[in-house]
C-alpha positions as CSV (number, residue, x, y, z in Angstrom):
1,X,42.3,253.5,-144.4
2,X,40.4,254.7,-147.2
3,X,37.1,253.7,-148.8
4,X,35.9,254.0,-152.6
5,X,34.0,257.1,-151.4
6,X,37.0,259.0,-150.1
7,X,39.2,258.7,-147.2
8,X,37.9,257.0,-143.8
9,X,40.0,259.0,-141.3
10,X,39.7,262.9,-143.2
11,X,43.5,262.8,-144.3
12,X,44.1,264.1,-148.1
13,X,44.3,261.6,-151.0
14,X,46.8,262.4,-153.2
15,X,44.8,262.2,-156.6
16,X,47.0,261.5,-160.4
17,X,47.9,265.1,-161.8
18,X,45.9,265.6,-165.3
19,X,48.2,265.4,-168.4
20,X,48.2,269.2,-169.3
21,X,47.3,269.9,-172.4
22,X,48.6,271.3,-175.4
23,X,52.2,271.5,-177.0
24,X,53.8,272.2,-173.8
25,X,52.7,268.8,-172.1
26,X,55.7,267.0,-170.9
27,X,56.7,264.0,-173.3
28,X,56.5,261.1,-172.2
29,X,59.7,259.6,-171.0
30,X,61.5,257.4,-174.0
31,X,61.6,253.4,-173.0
32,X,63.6,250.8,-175.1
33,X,61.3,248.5,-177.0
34,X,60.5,245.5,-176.1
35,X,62.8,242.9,-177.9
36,X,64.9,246.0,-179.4
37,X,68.3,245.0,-181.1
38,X,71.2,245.4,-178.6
39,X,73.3,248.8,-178.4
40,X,76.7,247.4,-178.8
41,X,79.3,249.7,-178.0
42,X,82.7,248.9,-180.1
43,X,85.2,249.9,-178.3
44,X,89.0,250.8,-180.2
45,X,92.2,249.6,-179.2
46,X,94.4,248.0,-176.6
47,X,92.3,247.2,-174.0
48,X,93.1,248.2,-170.4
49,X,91.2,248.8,-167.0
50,X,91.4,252.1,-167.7
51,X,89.6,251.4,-170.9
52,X,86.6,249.1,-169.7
53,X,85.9,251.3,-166.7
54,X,85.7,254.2,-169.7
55,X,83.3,252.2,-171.9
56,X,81.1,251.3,-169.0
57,X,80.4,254.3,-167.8
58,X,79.1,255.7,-171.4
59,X,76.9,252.5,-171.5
60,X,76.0,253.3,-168.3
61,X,74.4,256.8,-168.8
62,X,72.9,255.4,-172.5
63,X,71.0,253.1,-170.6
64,X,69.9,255.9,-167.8
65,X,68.4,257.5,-171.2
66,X,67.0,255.0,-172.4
67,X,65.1,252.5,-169.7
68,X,65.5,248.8,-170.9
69,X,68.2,249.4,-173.0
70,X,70.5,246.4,-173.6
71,X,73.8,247.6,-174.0
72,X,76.9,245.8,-174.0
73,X,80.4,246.7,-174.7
74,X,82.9,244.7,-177.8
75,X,86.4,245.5,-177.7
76,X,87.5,245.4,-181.6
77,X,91.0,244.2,-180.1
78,X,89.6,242.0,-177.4
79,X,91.6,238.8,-176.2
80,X,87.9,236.8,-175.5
81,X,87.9,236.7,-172.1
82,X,88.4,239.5,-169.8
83,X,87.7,241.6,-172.9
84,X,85.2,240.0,-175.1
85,X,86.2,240.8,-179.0
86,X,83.0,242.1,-180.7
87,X,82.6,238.7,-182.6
88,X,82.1,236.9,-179.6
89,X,79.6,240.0,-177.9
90,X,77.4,240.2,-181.3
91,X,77.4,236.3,-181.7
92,X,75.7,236.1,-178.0
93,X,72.9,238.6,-178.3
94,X,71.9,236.8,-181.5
95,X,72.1,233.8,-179.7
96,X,70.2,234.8,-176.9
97,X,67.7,236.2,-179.0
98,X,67.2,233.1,-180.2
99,X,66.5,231.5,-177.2
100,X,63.9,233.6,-175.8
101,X,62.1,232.8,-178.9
102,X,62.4,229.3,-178.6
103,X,61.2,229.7,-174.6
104,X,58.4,231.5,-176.0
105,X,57.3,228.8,-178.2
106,X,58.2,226.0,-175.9
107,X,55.4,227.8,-173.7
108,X,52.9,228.0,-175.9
109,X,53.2,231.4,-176.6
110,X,52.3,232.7,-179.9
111,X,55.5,234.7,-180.9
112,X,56.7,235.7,-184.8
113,X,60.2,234.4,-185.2
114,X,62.4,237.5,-184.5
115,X,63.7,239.1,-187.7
116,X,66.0,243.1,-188.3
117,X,69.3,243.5,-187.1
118,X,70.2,241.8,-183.3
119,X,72.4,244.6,-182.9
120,X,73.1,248.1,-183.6
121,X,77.2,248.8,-183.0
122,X,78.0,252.3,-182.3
123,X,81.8,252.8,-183.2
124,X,83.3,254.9,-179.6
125,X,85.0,257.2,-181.9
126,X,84.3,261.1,-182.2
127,X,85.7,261.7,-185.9
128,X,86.2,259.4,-188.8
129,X,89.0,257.1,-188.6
130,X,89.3,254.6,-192.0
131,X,92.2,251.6,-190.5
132,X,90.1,251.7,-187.4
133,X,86.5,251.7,-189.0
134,X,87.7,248.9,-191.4
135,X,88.1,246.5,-188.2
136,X,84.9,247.7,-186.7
137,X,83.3,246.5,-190.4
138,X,85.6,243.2,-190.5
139,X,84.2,242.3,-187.2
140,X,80.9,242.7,-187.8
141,X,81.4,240.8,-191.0
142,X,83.1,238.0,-189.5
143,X,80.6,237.7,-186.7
144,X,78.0,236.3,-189.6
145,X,75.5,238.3,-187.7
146,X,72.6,240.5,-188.5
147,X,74.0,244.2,-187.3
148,X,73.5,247.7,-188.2
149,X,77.1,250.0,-188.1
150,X,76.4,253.2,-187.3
151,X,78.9,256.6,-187.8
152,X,80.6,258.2,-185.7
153,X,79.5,260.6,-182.7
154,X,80.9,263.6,-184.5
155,X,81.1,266.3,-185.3
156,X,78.5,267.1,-183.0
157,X,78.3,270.5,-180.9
158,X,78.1,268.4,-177.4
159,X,81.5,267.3,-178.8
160,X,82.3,271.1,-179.0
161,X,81.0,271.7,-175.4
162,X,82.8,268.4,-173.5
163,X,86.2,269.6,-175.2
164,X,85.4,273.5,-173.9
165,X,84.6,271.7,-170.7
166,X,88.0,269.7,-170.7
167,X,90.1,272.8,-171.8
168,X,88.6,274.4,-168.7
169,X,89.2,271.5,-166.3
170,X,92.6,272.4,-167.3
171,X,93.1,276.4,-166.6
172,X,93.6,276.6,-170.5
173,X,90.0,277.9,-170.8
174,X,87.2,280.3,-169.2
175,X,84.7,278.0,-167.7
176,X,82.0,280.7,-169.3
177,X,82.2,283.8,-170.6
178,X,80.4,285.6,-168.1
179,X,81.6,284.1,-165.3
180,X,85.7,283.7,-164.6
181,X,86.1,286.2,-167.0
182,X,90.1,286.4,-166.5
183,X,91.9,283.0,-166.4
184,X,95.9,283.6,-166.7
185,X,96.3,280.9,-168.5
186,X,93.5,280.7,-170.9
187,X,94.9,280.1,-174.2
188,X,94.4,282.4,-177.6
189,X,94.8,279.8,-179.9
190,X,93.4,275.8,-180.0
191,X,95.3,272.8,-181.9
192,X,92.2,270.3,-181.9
193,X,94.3,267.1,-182.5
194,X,92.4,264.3,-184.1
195,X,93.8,260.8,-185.8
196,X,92.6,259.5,-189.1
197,X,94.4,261.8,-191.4
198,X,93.0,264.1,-193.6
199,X,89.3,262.8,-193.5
200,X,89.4,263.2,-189.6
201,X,91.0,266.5,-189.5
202,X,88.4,267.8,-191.7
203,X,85.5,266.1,-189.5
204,X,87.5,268.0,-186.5
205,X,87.4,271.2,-188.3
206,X,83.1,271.8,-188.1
207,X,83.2,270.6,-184.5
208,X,86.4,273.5,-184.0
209,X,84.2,275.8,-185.7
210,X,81.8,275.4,-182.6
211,X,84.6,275.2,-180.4
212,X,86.1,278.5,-181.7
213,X,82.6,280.1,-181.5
214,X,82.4,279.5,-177.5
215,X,86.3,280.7,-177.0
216,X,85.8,283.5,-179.0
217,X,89.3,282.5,-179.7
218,X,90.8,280.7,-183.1
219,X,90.6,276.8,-183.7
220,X,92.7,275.2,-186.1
221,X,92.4,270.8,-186.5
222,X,96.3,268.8,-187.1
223,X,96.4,265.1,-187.2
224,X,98.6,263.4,-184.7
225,X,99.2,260.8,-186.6
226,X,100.2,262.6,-189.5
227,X,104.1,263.8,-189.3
228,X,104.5,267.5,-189.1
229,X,100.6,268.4,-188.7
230,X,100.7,269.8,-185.3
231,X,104.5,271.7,-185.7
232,X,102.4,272.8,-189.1
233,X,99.3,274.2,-187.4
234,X,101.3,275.7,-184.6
235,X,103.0,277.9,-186.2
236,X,100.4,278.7,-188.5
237,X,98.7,279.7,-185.1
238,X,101.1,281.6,-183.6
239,X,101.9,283.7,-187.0
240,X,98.1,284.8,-186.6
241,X,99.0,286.1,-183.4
242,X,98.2,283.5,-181.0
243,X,100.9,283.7,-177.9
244,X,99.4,280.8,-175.9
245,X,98.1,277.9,-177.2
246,X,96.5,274.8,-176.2
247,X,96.3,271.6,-177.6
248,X,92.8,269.3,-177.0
249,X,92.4,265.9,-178.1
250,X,89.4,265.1,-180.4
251,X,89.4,261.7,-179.0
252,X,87.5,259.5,-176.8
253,X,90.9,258.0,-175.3
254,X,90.9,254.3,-176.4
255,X,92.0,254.9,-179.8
256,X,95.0,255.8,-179.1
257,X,98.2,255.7,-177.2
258,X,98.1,258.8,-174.2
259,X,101.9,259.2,-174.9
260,X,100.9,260.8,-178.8
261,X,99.5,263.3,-177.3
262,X,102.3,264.5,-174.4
263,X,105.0,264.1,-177.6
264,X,102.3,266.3,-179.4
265,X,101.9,269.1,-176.6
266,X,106.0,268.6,-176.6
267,X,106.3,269.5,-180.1
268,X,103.5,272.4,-180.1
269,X,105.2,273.9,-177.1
270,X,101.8,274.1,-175.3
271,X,100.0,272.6,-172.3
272,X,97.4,270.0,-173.3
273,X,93.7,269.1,-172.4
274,X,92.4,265.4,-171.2
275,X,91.0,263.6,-173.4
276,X,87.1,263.4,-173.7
277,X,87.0,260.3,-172.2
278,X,83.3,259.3,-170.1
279,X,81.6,263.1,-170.9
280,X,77.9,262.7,-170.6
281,X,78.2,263.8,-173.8
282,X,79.8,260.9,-175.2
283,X,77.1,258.4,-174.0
284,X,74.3,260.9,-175.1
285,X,75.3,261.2,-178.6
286,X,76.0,256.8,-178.8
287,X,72.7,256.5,-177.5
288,X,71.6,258.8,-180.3
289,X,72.9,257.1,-183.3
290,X,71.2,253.8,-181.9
291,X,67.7,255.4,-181.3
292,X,67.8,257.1,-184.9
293,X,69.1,253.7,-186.3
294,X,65.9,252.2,-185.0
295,X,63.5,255.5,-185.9
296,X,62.7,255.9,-182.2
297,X,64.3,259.3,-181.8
298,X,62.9,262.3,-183.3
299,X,66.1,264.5,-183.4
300,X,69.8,264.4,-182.0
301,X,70.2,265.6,-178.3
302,X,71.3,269.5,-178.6
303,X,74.3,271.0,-177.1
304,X,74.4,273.7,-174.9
305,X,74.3,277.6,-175.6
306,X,77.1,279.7,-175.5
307,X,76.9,282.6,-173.1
């Protein structure tokens, strides 16, 4: 046991480490703040196990971010029950909010009334997609409560790096470029396949940019839900002199139907990637578009270097 003057039996005492000083001090670690709108994840499409199980586990590493974080997850097709629609998700956070001020009050405690947004709803989509954003606003609308919609995750270059990741998972990439140098079936040429037509394709295009710049090999974006785009872009590929192509999906999965993308690889004649899905990545850059809604995060989490 120890006394004030130092400890009884001679054993060390562990004393606090001093802050160091100085602009290389370690920053403080980030916390949510206290009675912070709600991250609410709106999750695309027809929901599925597969899909929750997705959408959980990129809430899951947000809130390992971000310590105190409320997130919850809105399907924009939900059926209300097993998979809560995001009317019903954004109408109880403002109605719980609401009731921890009224506790507060009913205590004695002297709280303001809580005002700004009870939500901020990050769309799980990595490009620009117009039909599906339109339903993430209408639901937001029709939930007659105060939210903030973010954009998009991308284009991002941690988008670029999870889709070099999944090309690799799949032999149709080096892992690095200094390691696993030869890989037979590393492909010379990339079809990033995005949906959302023309506006998504070009979104896709800076993030193939950065995707071209860690392959070292050419990137060209189709739509797959544009008739003819990938055929278009294959051949446009292969008439640069690309033998061996791959196709990766600029999608987080939910937003669309697997089967698109095996008819795609079909009509490419190529071997396709997975689909982003759960990347760290993913969860990173949602947690990023909430924490600069708010102004509590000073710049967007960076990707990592090509070697």
């Amino acid at each position: 046991m120890s006394s004030p003057t130092g400890p009884a039996s001679g054993l060390p005492v562990r004393m606090p480490r001093p802050r160091q000083p100085g602009r290389h001090r370690r920053p403080e670690p980030l916390a949510a703040p206290e009675g912070a709108p709600a991250l609410v994840l709106a999750v695309p499409g027809t929901p599925s196990a597969v899909t929750r199980g997705l959408a959980e586990e990129v809430v899951s590493i947000a809130r390992s971010e971000l310590p105190g974080l409320d997130a919850r997850i809105g399907y924009v097709d939900g059926d209300g029950s097993e998979f809560p629609t995001l009317q019903t998700v954004l109408a109880h956070a403002a109605d719980e909010r609401t009731a921890r001020f009224e506790q507060a009050r009913a205590a004695g405690m002297d709280v303001k009334e809580p005002d700004g947004p009870v939500a901020v709803v990050v769309p799980l989509l990595a490009g620009p997609d117009s039909a599906l954003l339109r339903q993430v606003r209408q639901a937001v609308m029709d939930s007659r409560v105060a939210a903030e919609l973010t954009d998009v995750l991308g284009p991002h270059p941690l988008l670029a790096e999870a889709l070099h990741v999944r090309l690799s998972e799949a032999g149709l990439a080096r892992a690095d470029r200094a390691r696993l140098f030869t890989v037979a079936t590393a492909a010379d040429g990339i079809i990033l396949a995005s949906v959302g037509g023309e506006e998504a394709v070009q979104a896709a295009g800076i993030t193939g940019m950065l995707l071209a710049a860690r392959l070292a090999v050419p990137v060209m974006a189709a739509a797959l839900d544009q008739e003819g785009s990938i055929s278009s872009v294959a051949e446009q590929l292969r008439s640069s002199g690309s033998q061996q192509l791959a196709l990766a999906p600029y999608l987080i999965g939910p937003e669309i139907d697997p089967v698109l993308v095996e008819e795609a690889a079909r009509e490419a004649g190529c071997a396709a990637a997975e689909a982003l899905g759960p990347y760290p990545a993913i969860g990173k850059l949602a947690l990023a578009k909430y924490t600069t809604a708010l102004g509590i995060a000073p710049q967007q989490p960076q990707g990592t270097p090509v070697r």
